[in-house]
Structure formats: structure tokens, C-alpha cells
PyMOL Python script that loads the backbone (N, CA, C, O; Angstrom):
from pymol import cmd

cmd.read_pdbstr("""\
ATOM      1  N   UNK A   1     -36.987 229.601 -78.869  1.00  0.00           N
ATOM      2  CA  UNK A   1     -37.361 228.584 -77.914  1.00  0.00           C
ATOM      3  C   UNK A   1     -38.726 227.996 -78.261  1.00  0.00           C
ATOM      4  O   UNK A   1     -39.012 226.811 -78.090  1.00  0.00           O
ATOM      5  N   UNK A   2     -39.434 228.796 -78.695  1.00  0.00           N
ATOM      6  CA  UNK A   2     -41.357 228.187 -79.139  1.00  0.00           C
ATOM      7  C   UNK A   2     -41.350 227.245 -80.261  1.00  0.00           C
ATOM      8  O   UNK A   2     -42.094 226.273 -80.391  1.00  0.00           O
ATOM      9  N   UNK A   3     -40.088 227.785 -81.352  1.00  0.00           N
ATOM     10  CA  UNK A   3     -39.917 226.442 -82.290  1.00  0.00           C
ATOM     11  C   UNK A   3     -39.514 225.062 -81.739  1.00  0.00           C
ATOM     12  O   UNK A   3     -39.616 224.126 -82.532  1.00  0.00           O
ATOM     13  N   UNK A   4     -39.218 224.887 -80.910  1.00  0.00           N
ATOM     14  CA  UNK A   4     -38.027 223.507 -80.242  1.00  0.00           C
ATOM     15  C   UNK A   4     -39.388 223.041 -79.406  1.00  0.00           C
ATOM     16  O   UNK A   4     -39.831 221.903 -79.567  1.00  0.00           O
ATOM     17  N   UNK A   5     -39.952 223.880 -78.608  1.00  0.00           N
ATOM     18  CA  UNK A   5     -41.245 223.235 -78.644  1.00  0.00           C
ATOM     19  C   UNK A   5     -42.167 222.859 -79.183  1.00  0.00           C
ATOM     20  O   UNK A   5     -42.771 221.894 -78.713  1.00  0.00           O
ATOM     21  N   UNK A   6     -42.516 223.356 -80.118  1.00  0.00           N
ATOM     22  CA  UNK A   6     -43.116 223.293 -81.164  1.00  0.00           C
ATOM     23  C   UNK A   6     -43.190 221.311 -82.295  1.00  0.00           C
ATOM     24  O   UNK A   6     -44.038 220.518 -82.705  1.00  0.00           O
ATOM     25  N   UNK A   7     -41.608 221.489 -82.274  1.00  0.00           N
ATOM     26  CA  UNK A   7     -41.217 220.582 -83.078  1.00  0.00           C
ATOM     27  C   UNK A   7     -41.361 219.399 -82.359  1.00  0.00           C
ATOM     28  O   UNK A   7     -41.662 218.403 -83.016  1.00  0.00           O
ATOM     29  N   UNK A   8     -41.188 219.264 -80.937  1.00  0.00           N
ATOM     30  CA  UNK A   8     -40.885 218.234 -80.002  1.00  0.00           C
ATOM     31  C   UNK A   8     -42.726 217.496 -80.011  1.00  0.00           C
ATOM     32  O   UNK A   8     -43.013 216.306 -80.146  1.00  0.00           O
ATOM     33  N   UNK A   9     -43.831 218.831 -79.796  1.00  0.00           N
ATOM     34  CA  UNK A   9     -45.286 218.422 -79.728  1.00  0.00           C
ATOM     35  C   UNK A   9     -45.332 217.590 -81.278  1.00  0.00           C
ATOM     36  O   UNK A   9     -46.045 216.592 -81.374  1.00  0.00           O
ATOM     37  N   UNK A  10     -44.604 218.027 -82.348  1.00  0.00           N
ATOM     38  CA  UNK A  10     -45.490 217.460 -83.428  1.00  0.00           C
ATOM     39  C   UNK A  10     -44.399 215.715 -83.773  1.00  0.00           C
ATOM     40  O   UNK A  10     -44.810 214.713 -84.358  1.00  0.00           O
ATOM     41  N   UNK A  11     -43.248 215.902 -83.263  1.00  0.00           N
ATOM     42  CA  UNK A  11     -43.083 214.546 -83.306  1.00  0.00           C
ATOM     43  C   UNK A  11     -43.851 213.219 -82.469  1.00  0.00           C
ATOM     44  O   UNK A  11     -44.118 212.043 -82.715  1.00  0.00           O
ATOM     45  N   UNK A  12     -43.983 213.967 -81.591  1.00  0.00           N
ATOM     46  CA  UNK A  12     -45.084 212.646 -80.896  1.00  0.00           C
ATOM     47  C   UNK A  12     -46.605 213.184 -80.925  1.00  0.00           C
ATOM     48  O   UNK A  12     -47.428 212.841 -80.076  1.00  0.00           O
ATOM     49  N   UNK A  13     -46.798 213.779 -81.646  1.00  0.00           N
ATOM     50  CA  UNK A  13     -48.536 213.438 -81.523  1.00  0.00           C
ATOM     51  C   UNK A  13     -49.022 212.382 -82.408  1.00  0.00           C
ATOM     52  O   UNK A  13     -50.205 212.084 -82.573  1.00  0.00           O
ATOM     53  N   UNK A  14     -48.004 211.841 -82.965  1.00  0.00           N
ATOM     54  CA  UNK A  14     -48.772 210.335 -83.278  1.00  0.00           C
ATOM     55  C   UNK A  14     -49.703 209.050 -82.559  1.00  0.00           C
ATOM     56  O   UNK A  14     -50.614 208.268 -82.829  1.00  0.00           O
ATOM     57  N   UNK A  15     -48.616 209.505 -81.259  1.00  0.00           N
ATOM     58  CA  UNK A  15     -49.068 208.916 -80.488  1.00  0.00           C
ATOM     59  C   UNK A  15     -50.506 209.536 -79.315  1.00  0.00           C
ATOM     60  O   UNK A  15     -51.162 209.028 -78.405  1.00  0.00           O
ATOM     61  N   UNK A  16     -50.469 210.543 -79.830  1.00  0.00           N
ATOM     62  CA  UNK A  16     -51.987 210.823 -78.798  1.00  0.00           C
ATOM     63  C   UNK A  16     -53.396 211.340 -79.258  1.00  0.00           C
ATOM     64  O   UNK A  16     -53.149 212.052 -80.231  1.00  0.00           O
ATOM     65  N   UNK A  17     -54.354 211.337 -79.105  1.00  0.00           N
ATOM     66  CA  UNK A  17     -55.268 211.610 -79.940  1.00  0.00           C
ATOM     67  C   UNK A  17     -55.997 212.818 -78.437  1.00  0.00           C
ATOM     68  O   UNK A  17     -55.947 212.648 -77.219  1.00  0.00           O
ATOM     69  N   UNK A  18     -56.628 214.007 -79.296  1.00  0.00           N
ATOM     70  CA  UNK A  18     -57.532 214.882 -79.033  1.00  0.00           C
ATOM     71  C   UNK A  18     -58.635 214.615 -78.868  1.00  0.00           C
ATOM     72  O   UNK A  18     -59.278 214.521 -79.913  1.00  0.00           O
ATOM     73  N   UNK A  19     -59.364 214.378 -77.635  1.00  0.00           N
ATOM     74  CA  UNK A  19     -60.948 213.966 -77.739  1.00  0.00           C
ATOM     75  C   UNK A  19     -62.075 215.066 -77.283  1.00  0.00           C
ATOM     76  O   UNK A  19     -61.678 215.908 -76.477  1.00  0.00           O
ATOM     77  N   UNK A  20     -62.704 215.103 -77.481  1.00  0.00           N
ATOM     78  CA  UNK A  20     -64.061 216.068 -76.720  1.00  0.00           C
ATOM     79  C   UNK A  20     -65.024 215.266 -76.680  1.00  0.00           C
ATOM     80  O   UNK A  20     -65.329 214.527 -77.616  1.00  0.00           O
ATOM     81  N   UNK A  21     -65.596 215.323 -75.613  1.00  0.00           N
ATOM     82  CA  UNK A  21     -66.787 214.294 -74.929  1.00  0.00           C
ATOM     83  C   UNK A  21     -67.765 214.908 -74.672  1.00  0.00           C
ATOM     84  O   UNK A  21     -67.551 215.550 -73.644  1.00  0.00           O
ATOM     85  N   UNK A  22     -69.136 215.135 -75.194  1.00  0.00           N
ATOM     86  CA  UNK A  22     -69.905 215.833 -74.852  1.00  0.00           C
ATOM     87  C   UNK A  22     -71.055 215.181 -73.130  1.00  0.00           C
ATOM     88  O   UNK A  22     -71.403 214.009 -72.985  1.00  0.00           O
ATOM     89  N   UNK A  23     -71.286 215.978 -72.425  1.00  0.00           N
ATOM     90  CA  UNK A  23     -72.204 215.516 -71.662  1.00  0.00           C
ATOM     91  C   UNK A  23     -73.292 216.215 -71.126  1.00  0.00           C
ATOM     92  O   UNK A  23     -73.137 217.429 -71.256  1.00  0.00           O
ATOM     93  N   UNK A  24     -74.405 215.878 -70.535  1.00  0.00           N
ATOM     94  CA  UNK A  24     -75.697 216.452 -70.972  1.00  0.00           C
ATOM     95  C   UNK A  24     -75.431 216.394 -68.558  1.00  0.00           C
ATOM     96  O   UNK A  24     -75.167 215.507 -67.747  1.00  0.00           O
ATOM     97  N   UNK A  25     -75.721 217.888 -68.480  1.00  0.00           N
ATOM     98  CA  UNK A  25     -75.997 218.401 -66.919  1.00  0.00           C
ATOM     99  C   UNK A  25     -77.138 217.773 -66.378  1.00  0.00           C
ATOM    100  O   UNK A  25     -77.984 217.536 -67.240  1.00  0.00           O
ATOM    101  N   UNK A  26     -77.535 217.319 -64.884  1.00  0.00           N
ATOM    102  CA  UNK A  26     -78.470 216.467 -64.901  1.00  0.00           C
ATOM    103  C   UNK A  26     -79.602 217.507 -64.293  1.00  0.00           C
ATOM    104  O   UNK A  26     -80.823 217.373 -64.372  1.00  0.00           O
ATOM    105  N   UNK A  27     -78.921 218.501 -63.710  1.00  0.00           N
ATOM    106  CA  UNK A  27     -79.218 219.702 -63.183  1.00  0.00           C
ATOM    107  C   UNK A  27     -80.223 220.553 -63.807  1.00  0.00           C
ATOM    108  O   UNK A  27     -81.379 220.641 -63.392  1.00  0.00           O
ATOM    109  N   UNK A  28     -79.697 221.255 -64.939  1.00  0.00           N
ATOM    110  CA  UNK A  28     -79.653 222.191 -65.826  1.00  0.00           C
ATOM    111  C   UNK A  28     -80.156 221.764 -67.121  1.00  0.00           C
ATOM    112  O   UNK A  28     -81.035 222.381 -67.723  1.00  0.00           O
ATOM    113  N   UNK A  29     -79.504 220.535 -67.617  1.00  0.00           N
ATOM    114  CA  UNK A  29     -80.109 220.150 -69.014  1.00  0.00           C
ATOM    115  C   UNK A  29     -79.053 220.871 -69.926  1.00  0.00           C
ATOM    116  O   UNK A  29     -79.453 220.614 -71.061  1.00  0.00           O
ATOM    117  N   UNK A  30     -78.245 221.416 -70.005  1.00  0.00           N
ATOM    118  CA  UNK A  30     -77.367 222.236 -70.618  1.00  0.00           C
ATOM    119  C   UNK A  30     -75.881 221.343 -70.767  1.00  0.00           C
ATOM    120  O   UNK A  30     -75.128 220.953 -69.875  1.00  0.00           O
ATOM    121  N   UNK A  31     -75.781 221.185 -72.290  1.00  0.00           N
ATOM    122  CA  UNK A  31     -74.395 220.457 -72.270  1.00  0.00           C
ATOM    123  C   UNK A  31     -73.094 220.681 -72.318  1.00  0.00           C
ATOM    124  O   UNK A  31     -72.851 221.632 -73.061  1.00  0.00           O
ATOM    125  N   UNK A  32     -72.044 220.151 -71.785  1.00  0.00           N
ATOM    126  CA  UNK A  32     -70.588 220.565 -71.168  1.00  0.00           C
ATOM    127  C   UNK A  32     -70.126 219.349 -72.139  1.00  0.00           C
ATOM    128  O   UNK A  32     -70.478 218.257 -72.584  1.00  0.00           O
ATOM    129  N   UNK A  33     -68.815 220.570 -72.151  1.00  0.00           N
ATOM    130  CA  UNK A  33     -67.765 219.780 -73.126  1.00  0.00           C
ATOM    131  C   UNK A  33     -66.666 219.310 -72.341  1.00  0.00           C
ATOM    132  O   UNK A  33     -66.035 220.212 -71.790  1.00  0.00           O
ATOM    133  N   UNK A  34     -66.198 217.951 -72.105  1.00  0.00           N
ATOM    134  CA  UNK A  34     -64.813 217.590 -71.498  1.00  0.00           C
ATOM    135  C   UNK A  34     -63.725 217.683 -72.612  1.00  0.00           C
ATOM    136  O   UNK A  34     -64.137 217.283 -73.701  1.00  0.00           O
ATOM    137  N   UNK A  35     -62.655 218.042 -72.598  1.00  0.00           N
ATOM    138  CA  UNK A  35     -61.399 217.994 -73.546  1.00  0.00           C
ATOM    139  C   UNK A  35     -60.262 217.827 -73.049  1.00  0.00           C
ATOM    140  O   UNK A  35     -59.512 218.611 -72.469  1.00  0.00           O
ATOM    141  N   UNK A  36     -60.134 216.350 -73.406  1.00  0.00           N
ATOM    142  CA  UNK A  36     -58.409 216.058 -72.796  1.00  0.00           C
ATOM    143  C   UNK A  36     -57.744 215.258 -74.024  1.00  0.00           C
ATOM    144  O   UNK A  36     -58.442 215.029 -75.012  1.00  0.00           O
ATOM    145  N   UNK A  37     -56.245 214.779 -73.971  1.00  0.00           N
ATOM    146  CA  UNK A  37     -55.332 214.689 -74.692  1.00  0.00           C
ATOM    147  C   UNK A  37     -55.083 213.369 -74.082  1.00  0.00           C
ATOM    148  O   UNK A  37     -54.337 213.278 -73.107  1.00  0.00           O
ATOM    149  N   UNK A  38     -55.712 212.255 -74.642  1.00  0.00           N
ATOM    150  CA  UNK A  38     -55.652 210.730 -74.065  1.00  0.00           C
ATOM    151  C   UNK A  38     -54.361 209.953 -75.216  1.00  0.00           C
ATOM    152  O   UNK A  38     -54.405 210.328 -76.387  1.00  0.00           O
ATOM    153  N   UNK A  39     -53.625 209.244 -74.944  1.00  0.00           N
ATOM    154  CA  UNK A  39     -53.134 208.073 -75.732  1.00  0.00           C
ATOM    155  C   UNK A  39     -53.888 207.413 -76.559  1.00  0.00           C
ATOM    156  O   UNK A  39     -54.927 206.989 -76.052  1.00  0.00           O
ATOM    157  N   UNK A  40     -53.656 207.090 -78.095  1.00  0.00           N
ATOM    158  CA  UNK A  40     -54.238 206.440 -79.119  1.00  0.00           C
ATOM    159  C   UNK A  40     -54.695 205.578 -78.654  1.00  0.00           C
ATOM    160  O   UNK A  40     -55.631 206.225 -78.184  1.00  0.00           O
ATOM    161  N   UNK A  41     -54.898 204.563 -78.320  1.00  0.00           N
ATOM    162  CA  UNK A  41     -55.016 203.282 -77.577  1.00  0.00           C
ATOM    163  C   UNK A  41     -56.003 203.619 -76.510  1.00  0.00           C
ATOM    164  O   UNK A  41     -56.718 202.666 -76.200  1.00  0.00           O
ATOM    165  N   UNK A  42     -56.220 204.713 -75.881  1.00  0.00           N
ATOM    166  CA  UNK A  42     -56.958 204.123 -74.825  1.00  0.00           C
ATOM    167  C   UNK A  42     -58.150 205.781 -74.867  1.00  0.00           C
ATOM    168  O   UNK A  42     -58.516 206.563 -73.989  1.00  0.00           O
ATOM    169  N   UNK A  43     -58.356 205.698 -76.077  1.00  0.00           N
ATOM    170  CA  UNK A  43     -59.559 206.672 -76.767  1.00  0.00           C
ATOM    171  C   UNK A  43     -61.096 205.890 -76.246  1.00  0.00           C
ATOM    172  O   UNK A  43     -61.867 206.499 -75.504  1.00  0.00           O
ATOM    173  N   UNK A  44     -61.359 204.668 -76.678  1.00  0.00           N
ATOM    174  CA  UNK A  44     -61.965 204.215 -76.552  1.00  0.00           C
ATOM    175  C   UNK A  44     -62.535 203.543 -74.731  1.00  0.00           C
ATOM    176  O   UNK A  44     -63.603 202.976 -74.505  1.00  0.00           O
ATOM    177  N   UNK A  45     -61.742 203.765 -73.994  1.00  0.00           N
ATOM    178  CA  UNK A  45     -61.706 203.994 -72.690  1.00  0.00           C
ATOM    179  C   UNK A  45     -62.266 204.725 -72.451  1.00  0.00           C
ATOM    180  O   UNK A  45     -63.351 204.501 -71.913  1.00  0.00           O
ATOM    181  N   UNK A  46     -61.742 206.300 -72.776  1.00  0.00           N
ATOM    182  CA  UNK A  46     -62.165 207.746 -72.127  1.00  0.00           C
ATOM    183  C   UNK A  46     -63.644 207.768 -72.662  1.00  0.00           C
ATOM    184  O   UNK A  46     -64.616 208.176 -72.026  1.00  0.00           O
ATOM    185  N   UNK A  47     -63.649 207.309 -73.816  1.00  0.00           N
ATOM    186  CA  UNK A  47     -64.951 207.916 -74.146  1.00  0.00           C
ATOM    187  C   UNK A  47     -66.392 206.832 -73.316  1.00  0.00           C
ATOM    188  O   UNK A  47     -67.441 207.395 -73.003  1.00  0.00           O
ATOM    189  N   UNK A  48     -66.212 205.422 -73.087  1.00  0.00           N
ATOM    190  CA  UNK A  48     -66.929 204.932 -72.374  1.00  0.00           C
ATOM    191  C   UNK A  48     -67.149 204.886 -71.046  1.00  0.00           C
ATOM    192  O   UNK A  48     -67.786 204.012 -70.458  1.00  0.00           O
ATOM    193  N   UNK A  49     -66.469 206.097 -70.437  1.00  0.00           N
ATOM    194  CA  UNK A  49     -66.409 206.748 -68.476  1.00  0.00           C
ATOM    195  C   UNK A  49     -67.982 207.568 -68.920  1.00  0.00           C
ATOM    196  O   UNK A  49     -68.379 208.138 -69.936  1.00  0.00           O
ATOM    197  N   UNK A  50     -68.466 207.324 -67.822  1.00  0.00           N
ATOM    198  CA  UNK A  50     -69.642 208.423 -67.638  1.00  0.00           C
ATOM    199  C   UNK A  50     -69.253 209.263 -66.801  1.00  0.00           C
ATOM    200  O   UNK A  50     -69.980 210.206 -66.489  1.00  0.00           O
TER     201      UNK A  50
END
""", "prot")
cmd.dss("prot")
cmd.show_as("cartoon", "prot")
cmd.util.cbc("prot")
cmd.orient("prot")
């Protein structure tokens, strides 16, 4: 069953891209990592949200 999943994630990850966004605590000063799984296309979106 983990192969069939497996196979199904790597046919469409063409279509999505992996991002990590770093951001700086306003608190603390200590930086946090966001990591989400956005659509090719709208990379450039996620990354310009504060």
C-alpha cells in the first residue's frame, strides 16, 4: 500500500513546489521556520505574506 502512495505523490509533484520561509520573532529575536507545500505558480505569493 506505501508504494501506490508513494507513486501517486511523485506523479504530481510537478506541480507543487516545497517552500520554507524564514521569519525573524518580534518578541524574542529568534527565527522560525514556516514550511508548507504551495502550487508552482503561486510560490511567489506565499513568500511575499508577512
Amino acid at each position: 500500500m506505501a508504494k501506490k502512495v508513494v507513486a501517486s505523490l511523485q506523479s504530481s509533484s510537478k506541480d507543487f513546489a516545497q517552500v520554507i520561509k524564514m521569519t525573524k520573532s518580534p518578541k524574542t529575536g529568534a527565527y522560525t521556520f514556516k514550511e508548507s507545500i504551495v502550487p508552482s505558480d503561486k510560490v511567489k505569493e506565499f513568500l511575499a505574506k508577512k
